[in-house]
C-alpha positions in Angstrom: 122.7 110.6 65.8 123.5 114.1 67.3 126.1 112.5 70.0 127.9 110.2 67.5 128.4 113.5 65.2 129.5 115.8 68.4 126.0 118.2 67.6 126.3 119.2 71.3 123.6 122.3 71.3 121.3 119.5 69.9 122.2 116.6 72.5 121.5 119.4 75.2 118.1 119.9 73.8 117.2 116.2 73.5 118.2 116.1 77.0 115.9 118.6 77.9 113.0 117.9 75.8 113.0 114.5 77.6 112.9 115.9 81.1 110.2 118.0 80.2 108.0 115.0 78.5 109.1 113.2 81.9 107.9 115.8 84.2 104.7 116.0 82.4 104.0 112.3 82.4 104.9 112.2 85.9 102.4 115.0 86.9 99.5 113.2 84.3 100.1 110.1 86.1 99.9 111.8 89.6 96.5 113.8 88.7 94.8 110.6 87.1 95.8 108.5 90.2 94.7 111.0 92.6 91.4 111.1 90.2 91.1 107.3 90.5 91.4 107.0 94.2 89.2 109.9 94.9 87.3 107.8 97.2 89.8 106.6 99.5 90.1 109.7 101.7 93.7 110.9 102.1 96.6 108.8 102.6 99.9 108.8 104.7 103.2 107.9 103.4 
């Protein structure tokens, strides 16, 4: 709604409130995976 009415101080903070709630995830994701494969020892990539 904010981009079809030109509300650009609120499209900029959409866009950062969704890389913050992506960085997050990402970093949730990474400590439960390193949490699940605990036993494996490290890995190479």
């Amino acid at each position: 709604m904010a981009g079809q009415t030109y509300d650009v101080p609120e499209v900029y903070a959409m866009i950062v409130v969704l890389a913050v709630v992506g960085i997050a995830l990402a970093q949730c994701v990474a400590l439960l995976e390193r949490r699940i494969r605990r036993w494996h020892g490290p890995t190479e990539l």
